[in-house]
C-alpha positions, 0 to 999 in steps of 0.5 A: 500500500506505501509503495502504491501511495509513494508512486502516486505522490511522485506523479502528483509532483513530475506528472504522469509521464507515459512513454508517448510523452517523448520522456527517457526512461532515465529522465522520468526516473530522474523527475520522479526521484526529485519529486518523491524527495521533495515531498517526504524532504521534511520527514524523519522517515524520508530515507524509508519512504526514498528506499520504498519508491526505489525497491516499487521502481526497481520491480 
């Protein structure tokens, strides 16, 4: 469920970026790593909430 709310909250920020977008991989991944950091920046458990978002994007 956290990985699913962490993946929303990166698309709430960088978009949801599709592959008709004409977006790399590398640069989506990169907006969104950005995102995902900018929203939890604040929170003590931000490092936890990083490590979910890259385990959900690394399949």
């Amino acid at each position: 469920m956290r990985m699913a709310l962490l993946h929303d909250a990166s698309e709430a920020r960088a978009g949801d970026i599709t592959p008709h977008d004409g977006v790399s991989r590398e640069e989506k991944l990169r907006r969104e790593r950005e995102a995902v950091s900018r929203v939890f920046s604040e929170r003590p458990c931000r490092a936890e909430y990083l490590a979910l978002w890259e385990e959900y994007e690394a399949a």
